[in-house]
C-alpha positions in Angstrom: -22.7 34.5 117.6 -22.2 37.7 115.5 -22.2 40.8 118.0 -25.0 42.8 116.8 -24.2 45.7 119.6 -23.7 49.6 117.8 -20.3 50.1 117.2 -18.6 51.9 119.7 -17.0 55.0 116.7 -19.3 56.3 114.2 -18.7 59.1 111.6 -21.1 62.1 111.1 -20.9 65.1 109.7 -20.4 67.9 111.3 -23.3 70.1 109.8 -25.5 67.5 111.1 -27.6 68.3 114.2 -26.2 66.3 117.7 -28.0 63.3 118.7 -28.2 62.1 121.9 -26.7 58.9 121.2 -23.2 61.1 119.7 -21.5 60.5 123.0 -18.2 62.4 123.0 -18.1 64.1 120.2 -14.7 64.6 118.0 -13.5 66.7 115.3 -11.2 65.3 113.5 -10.6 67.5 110.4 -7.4 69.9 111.0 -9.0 73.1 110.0 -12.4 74.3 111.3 -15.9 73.4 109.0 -16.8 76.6 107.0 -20.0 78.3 108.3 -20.6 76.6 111.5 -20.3 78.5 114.6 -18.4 76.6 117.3 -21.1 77.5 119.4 -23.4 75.8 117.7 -21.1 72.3 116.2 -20.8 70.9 120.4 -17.5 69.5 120.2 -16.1 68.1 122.9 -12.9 67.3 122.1 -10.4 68.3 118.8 -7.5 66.5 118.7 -5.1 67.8 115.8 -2.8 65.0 116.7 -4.9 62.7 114.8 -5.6 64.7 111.9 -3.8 64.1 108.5 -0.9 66.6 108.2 -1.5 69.6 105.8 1.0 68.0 103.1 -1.0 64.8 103.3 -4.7 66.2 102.6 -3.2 68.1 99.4 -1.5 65.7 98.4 -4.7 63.2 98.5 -6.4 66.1 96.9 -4.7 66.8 94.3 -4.6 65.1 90.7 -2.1 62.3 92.5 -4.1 61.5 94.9 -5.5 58.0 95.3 -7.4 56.5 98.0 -5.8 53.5 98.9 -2.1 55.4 99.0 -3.6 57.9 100.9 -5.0 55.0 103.7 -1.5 53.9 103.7 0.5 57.0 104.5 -2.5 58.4 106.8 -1.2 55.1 108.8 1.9 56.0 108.4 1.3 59.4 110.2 -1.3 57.8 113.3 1.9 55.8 114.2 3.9 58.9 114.7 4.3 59.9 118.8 1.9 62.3 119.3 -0.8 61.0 117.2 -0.1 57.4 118.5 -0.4 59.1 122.2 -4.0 60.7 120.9 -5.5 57.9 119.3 -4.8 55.5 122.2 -6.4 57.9 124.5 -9.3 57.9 122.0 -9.5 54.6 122.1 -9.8 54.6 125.7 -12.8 56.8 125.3 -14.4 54.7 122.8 -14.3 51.2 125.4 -16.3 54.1 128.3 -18.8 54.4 125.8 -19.6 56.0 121.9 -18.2 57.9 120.2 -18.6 60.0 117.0 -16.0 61.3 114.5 -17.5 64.8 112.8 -15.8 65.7 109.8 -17.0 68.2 107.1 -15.9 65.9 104.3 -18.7 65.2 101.9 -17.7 61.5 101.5 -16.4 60.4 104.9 -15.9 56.6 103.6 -13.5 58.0 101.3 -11.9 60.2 103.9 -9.4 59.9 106.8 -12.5 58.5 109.2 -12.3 55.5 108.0 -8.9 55.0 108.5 -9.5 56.1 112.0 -13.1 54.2 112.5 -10.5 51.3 111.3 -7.9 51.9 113.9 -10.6 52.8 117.2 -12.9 50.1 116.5 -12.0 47.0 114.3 -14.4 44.6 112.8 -15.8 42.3 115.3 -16.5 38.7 114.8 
């Protein structure tokens, strides 16, 4: 039987009011949304760790730039220590209850949160 439970990561953006079913909340983009007062964005947690390096998002941004490279060296870069350490203790997290990824990115399922909604929570049967 298919489990029809919510997953445990979503993705939101950022600009988007909180719901109460957000859970922990988690930035994950490396520099802070334009325009939002942190204040106002309740984060709970920011972990640069697990953000794609500075080389990496202008690379993917720039006229090289191609998704499914970009998924494969973001992986590349969530293996390193640090960000290894960070994503398994936000995978901890996640089994305690949900959990939602904020990003200001425009299109988030062409963005590094799905690489990371990919590593926290795979597909269940």
């Amino acid at each position: 039987m298919p489990d029809t439970s919510p997953p445990r990561v979503r993705v939101r953006r950022i600009y988007e009011p909180p719901e109460p079913g957000d859970g922990l909340r988690v930035l994950v983009d490396r520099l802070w949304p334009r325009g939002l007062a942190k204040a106002d964005a309740r984060v709970d947690e920011w972990p640069k760790a697990l953000t794609p390096s500075t080389e990496l998002r202008r690379w993917y941004h720039g006229p090289e730039g191609e998704y499914a490279e970009f998924r494969r060296r973001y992986a590349r870069e969530l293996a390193e220590p640090a960000a290894a350490e960070a994503l398994a203790a936000l995978r901890t997290r996640a089994a305690e209850g949900p959990v939602t990824l904020l990003t200001a990115a425009k299109e988030p399922e062409t963005s590094h949160t799905s690489v990371l909604v990919d590593a926290l929570d795979p597909p269940r049967s």
